[in-house]
MIFISE-611001 format. One record per residue (C-alpha): residue in three letters; x, y, z. Coordinates in steps of 0.1 Angstrom, whole numbers, plus 2048, in hexadecimal, padded with zeros to 3 digits. Example, Ala and Ser with C-alpha at 12.3 -4.5 7.8 and 13.67 -1.06 7.14 Angstrom:
2
ALA87B7D384E;SER8897F5847;
END
This chain:
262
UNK7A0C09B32;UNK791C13B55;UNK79DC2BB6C;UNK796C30B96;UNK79EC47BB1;UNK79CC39BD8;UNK79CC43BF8;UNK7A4C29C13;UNK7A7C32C36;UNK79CC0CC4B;UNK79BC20C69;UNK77FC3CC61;UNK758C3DC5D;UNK761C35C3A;UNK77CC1CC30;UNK77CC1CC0D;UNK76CC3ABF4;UNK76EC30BD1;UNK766C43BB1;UNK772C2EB90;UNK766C2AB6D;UNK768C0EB56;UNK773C0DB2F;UNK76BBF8B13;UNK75FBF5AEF;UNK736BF8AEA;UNK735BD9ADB;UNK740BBEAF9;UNK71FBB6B0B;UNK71CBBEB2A;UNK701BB9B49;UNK6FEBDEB62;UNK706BD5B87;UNK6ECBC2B9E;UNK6EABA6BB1;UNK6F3B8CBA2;UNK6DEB6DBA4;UNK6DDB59BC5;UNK6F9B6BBCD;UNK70BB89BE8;UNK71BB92BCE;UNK716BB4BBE;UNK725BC0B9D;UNK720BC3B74;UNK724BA7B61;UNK73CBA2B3B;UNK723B8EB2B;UNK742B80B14;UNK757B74B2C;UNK740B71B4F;UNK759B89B62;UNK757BA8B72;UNK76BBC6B78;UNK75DBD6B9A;UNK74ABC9BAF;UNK740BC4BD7;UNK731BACBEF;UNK714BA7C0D;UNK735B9FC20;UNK74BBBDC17;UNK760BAFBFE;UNK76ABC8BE5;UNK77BBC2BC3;UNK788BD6BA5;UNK79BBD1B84;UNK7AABE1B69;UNK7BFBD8B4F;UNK7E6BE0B47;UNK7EABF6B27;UNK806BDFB1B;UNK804BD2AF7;UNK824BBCB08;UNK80BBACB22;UNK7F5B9CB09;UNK7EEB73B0A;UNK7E3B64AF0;UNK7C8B4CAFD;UNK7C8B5BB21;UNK7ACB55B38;UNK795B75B40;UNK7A2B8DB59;UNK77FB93B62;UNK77CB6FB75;UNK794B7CB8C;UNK77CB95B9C;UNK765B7EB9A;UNK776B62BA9;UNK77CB79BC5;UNK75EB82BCD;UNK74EB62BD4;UNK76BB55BE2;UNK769B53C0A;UNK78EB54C08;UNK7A6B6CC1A;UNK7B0B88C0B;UNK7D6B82C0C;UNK7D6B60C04;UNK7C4B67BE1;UNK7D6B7FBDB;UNK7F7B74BE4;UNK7E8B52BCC;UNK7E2B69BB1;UNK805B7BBAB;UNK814B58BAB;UNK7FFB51B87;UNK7FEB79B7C;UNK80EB6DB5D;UNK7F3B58B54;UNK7DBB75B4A;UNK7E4B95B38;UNK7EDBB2B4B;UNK7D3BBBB69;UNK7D4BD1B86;UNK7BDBC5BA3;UNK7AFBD7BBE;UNK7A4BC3BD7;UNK797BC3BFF;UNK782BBAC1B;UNK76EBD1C32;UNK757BC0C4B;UNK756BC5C75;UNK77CBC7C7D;UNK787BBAC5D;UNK793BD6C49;UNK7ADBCFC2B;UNK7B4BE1C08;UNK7CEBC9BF3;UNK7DEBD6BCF;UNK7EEBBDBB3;UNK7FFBC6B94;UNK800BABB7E;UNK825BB2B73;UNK836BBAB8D;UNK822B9CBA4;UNK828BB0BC3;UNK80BBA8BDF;UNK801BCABED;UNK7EFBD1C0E;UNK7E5BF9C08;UNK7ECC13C24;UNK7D0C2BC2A;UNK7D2C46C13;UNK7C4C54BF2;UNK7CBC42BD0;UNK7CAC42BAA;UNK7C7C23B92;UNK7C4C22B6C;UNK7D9C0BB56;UNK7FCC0AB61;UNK801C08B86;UNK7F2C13BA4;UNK7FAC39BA6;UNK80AC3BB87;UNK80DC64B7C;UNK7FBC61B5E;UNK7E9C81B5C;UNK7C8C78B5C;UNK7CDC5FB7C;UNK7DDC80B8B;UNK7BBC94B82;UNK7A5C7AB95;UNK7B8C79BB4;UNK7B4C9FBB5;UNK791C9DBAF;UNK78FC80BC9;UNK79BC97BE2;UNK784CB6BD8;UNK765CA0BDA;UNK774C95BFC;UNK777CB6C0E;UNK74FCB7C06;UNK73CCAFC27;UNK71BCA1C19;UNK721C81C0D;UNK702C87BEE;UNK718CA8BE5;UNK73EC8DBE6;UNK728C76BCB;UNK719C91BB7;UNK73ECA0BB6;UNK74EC7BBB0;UNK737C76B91;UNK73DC95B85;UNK764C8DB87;UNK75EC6CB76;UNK74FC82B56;UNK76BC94B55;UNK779C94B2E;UNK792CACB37;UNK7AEC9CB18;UNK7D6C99B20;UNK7EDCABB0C;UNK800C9DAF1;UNK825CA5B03;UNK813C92B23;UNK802C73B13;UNK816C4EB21;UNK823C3BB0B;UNK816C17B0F;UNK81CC0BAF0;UNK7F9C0FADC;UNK7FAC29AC0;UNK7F6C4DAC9;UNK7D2C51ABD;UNK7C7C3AAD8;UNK7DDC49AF7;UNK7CFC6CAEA;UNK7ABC5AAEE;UNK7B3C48B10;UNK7C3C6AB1F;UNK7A5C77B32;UNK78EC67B4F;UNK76CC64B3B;UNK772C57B15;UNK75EC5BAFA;UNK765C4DAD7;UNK755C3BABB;UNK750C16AC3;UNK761C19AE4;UNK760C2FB09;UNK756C2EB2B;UNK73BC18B31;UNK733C1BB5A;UNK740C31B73;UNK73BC27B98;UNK73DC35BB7;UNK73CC1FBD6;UNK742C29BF9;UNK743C0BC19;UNK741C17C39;UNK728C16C59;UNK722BF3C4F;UNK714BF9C30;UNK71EBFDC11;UNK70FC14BF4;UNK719C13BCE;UNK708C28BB2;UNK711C20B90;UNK70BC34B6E;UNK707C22B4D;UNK710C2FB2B;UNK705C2EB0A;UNK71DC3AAEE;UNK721C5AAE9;UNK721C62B0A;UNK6FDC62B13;UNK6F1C52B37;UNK6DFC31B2F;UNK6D5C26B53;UNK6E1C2BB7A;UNK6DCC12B93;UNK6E0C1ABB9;UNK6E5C03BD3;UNK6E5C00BFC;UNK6EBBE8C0F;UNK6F5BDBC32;UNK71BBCAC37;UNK717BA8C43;UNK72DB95C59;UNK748B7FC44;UNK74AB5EC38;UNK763B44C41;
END
């Protein structure tokens, strides 16, 4: 189901800070992050569907997505949500106008959230969609939560890793803010009963879905992800799962923004 906590501040060292995990069932086949082939673009791969839910390029474009836990939103026969990051990533394409694009056929896929931005040289620009309410969004600076609603919903665990965002960022070593940051994204701290959303799946599911890092039978988080562009670079360190929990691979990456393409 996917979850994310940001920090975006265009005018700093570091524009955007971004800790997220990602959600899914054991079963879908999926490729880690890396380059992909003759490509800029960096980011995993759903092996069933060719899309991707997080990824970034040479050129500082910056994309994430995560799905709307709205048994209401479902289209039967819809095309994958994960294109959409991947269309914008190796599209050349400004950042307001796909977007924009986008919310005018929303309807088309089932409910998605998408995170998306630029940040290369002087261009510097964080843009949020819902898929429902097909509002365009350029972000202020500022410190953010995503899961599967809206952006900043108060579900409790989206308030947990905005607090956790924030303790990692009052850490001055940027090796101590990622050790903290992954820590936060193992968090299986659970939401009470009383404080579970209601989003229309039965209970037994929200009770599962209620805490940053899920663990069940069959299904759970599968990646977490830190990435962090700033000083014209970017670096992104991403954690793979096995089930049950255990750490199956980590990847890190580094590597220098390049100047965008028209």
């Amino acid at each position: 189901m996917c979850i994310a906590a940001f920090a975006w501040y265009p005018d700093s060292e570091t524009p955007l800070l971004l800790a997220a995990n990602r959600d899914e069932f054991y079963a879908r086949p999926t490729e880690p992050m890396h380059w992909w082939p003759d490509s800029c673009v960096l980011a995993g791969r759903d092996l069933k569907a060719s899309g991707a839910w997080l990824g970034v390029t040479r050129h500082g474009r910056f994309a994430l997505l995560t799905n709307i836990r709205n048994p209401g939103l479902r289209r039967e026969g819809a095309p994958s949500r994960g294109n959409i990051t991947k269309h914008f990533l190796e599209s050349s394409a400004p950042v307001a106008t796909f977007v924009t694009e986008l919310a005018s056929i929303a309807p088309r896929y089932e409910g998605f959230n998408l995170l998306c931005g630029q940040v290369n040289g002087d261009s510097r620009e964080l843009w949020f969609l819902n898929s429902a309410e097909r509002v365009a969004q350029r972000l202020d600076q500022g410190k953010y939560g995503l899961s599967n609603a809206s952006l900043d919903t108060d579900w409790p665990k989206v308030t947990r890793v905005k607090q956790g965002l924030r303790h990692a960022l009052a850490e001055r070593d940027l090796v101590a803010q990622d050790a903290r940051m992954l820590r936060l994204l193992r968090n299986t701290t659970p939401t009470s009963e009383q404080h579970l959303p209601n989003t229309g799946v039965p209970l037994e599911w929200e009770r599962t879905l209620g805490s940053i890092f899920i663990n069940r039978d069959g299904y759970g988080t599968r990646a977490s992800t830190i990435l962090r562009i700033g000083g014209g670079s970017a670096n992104v360190t991403e954690i793979n799962y096995a089930q049950g929990a255990s750490i199956s691979q980590r990847n890190d990456f580094s590597f220098e923004i390049l100047p965008a393409t028209q």
